[in-house]
C-alpha positions, 0 to 999 in steps of 0.5 A: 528474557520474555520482555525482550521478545516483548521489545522487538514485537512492540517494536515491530507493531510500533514501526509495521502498522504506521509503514502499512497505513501509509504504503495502503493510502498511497497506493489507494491515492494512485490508483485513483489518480491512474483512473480518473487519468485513464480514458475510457476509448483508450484501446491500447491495453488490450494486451490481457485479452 
């Protein structure tokens, strides 16, 4: 029975790690497109203050 749960972890690694090098990159990717896009006079997100 162990080498089921040995499966669906490997499994699990196998599928998790890959979706979450690519879901970090891709927003490492967006957040600098959004800052080399944003301006620095721009006062209009003044709203956390």
């Amino acid at each position: 029975m162990w080498y089921l749960w040995a499966m669906i972890g490997c499994a699990g690694l196998c599928l998790g790690i890959p979706l979450f090098l690519v879901y970090w990159s891709d927003k490492k990717k967006k957040r600098a497109f959004e800052k080399k896009k944003k301006s620095s006079d721009d006062m209009s997100d003044l709203d956390h203050y």
